[in-house]
C-alpha positions in Angstrom: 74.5 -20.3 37.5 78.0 -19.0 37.5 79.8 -16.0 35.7 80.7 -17.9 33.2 77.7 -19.8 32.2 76.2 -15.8 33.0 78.0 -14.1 30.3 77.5 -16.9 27.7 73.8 -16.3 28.3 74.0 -12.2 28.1 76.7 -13.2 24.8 74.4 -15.1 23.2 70.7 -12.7 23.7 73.0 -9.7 22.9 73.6 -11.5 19.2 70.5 -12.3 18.8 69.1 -8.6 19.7 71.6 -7.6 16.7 69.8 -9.6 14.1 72.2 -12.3 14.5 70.2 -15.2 15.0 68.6 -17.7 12.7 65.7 -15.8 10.8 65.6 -12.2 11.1 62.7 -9.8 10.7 61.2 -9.6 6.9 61.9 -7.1 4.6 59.3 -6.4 1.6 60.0 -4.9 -1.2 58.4 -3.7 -4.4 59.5 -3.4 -7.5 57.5 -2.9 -11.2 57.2 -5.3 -14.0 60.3 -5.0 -16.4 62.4 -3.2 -13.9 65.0 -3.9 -11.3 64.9 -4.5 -7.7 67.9 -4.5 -5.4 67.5 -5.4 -1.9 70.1 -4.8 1.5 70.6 -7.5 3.8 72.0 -6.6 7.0 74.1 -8.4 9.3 76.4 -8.6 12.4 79.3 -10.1 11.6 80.8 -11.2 8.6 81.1 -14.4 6.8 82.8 -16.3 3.7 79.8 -18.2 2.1 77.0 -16.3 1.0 73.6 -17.9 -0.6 70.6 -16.5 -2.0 67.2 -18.5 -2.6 63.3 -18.3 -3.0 61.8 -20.1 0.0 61.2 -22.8 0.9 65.0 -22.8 -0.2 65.1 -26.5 -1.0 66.9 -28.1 -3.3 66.1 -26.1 -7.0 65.3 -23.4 -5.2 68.9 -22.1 -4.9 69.5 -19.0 -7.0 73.0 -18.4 -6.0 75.1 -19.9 -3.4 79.1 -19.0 -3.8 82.3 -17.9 -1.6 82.9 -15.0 -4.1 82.2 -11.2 -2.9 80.1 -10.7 -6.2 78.3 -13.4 -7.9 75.5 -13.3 -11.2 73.7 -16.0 -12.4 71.2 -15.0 -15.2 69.1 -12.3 -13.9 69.9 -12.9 -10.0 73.1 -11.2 -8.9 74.8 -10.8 -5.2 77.3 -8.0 -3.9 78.9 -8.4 -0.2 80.3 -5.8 1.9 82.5 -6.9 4.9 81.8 -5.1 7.7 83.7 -4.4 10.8 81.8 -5.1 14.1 80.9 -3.1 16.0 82.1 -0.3 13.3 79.7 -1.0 10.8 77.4 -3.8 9.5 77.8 -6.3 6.7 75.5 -6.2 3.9 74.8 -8.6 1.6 73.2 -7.0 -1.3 70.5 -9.2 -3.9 69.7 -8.3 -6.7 66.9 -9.1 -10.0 66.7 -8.0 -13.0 64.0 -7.5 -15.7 61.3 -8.1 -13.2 57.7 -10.4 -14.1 54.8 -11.7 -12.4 56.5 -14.6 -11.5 59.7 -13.1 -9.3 56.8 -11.7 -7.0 57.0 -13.9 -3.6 59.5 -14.9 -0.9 63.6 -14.9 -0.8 66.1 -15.6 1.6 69.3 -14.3 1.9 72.2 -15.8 4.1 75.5 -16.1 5.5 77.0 -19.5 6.5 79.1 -19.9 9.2 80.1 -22.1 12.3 80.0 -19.4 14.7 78.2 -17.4 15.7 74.9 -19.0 14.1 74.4 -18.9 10.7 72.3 -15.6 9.9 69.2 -15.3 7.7 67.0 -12.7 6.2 63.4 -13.2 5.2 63.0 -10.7 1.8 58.9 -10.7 0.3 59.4 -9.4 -3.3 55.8 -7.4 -4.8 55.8 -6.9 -8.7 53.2 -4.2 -9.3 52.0 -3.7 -13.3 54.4 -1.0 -15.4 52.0 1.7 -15.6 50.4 2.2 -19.8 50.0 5.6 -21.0 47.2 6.2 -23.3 48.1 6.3 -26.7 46.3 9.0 -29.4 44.2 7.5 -32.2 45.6 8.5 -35.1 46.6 6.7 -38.4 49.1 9.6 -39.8 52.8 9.2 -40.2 54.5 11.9 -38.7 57.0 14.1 -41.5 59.7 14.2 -38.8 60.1 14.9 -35.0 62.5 14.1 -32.7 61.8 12.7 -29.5 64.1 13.2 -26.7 64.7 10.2 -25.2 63.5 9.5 -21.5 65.7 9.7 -19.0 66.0 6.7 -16.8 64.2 7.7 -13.2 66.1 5.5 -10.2 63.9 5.2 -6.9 65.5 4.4 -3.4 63.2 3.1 -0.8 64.9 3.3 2.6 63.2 0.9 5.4 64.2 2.6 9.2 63.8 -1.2 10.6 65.6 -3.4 8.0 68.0 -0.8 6.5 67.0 -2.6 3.1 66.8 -0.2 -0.2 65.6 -0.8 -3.2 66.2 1.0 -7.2 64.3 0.5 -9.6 64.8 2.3 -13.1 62.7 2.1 -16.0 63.5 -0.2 -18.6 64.7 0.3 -22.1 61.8 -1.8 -23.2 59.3 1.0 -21.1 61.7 3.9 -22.8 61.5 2.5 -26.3 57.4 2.4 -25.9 57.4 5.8 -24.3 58.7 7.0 -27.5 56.7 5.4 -29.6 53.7 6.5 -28.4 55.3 10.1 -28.1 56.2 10.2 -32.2 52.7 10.1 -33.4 51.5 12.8 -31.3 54.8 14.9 -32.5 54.0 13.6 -36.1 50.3 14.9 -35.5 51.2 18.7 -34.3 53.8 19.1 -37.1 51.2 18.3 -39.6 48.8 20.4 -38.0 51.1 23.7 -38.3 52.1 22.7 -41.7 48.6 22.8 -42.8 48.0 25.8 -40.8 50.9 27.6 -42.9 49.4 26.3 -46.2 46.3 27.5 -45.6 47.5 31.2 -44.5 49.5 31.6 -47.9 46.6 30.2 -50.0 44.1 32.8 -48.7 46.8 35.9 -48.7 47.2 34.8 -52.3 43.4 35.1 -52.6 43.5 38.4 -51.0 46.2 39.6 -52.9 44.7 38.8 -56.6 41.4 39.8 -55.9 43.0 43.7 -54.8 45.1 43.8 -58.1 41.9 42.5 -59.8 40.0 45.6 -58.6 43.0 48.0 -59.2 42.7 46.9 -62.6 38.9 47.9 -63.2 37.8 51.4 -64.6 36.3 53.2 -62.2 32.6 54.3 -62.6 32.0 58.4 -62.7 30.8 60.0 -59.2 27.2 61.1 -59.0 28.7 65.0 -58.9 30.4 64.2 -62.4 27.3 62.9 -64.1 25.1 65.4 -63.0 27.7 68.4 -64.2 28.2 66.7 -67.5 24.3 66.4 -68.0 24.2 70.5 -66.9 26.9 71.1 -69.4 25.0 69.5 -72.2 22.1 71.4 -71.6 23.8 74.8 -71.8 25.3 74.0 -74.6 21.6 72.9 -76.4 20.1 76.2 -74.8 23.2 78.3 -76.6 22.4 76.2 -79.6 18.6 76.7 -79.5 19.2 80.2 -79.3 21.4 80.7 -81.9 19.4 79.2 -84.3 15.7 81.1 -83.5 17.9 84.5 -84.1 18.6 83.5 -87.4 15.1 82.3 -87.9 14.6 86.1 -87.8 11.9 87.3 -90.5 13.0 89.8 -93.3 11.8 93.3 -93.1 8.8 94.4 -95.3 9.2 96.8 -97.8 6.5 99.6 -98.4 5.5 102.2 -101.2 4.9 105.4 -100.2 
């Protein structure tokens, strides 16, 4: 084997030890029901026709397929960076949308070109159930509350071996039930308090009329003044008693000497 044929050889592993070769290693993503998933796809060098497909990538299966460096086709979209070898990578970036049980299963994302080889990388896609929060059994209509409206939580997963990352953000059909089920609860505790308040005026009303009612009543004589009005009246009937035997007094007989 001569130099030539030599360095082709070392030309040709060293692309393929880059991730350069037909099929590279799979990335797997997951992403939750009604929320989006974008996922990196990392190659060597650069090229002008990008495609995006669920395997067996057939014909049908084609999601997008386009020269353009940005590309949407319902809920599939693709974003390409150019890279500068060896500077930095190119990555090809797929995204969906509005995720259901059906998206779960396996992509493909890929760069056509004559040479080097056309590049390809295997992407599994797992669609795990939005998480339901229990709801509180109640039948009242809330007077009024205001909700404050969830804020839309991103999540990056970073993969050391693929350099794939994925967001995913809740969706405004997950924030809209959030705050349904939050109102009645809201609806609940602001009846509560009013009822509370209700019932604290009734019974200080209560307390209040039954005070002024007993303010209002004559008050009954003490034991002390009974008993020296009773002492009084008998002096009095002694003086009286007394009073009268004196003048019962007989007359003084008269006698003849």
């Amino acid at each position: 084997m001569d130099v030539r044929q030599t360095l082709i050889c070392f030309f040709f592993f060293t692309l393929r030890g880059r991730n350069t070769g037909l099929i590279n290693a799979e990335i797997i993503s997951t992403g939750t029901e009604g929320g989006n998933i974008t996922v990196a796809c990392i190659f060597t060098f650069s090229a002008r026709k990008k495609i995006f497909c669920k395997q067996p990538c057939e014909e049908g299966d084609i999601l997008i397929e386009t020269e353009d460096v940005t590309a949407q086709r319902g809920r599939y979209s693709i974003t390409y960076t150019e890279g500068a070898y060896p500077v930095r990578s190119t990555v090809l970036y797929v995204s969906i949308t509005k995720l259901t049980k059906s998206d779960a299963g396996k992509y493909r994302c890929g760069l056509h070109r004559s040479l080097p080889l056309p590049s390809y990388q295997d992407i599994e896609i797992r669609v795990e159930e939005a998480p339901i929060s229990s709801k509180p059994n109640v039948t009242l209509k809330p007077l009024s509350a205001s909700v404050p409206s969830a804020s839309t939580q991103t999540t990056t997963q970073l993969s050391s071996s693929t350099g794939s990352y994925t967001p995913s953000s809740a969706s405004p059909e997950g924030t809209q039930q959030s705050q349904k089920e939050q109102t009645p609860a809201a609806g609940v505790l602001l009846y509560v308090r009013l009822t509370l308040v209700i019932m604290i005026i009734v019974l200080s009303t209560a307390v209040l009329i039954i005070c002024r009612k007993r303010a209002s009543e004559p008050k009954e004589p003490s034991v002390e003044a009974v008993y020296a009005n009773i002492t009084e009246a008998n002096r009095v009937s002694e003086e009286i008693r007394e009073e009268d035997e004196e003048s019962r007094t007989p007359p003084l007989e008269m006698s003849a000497v």
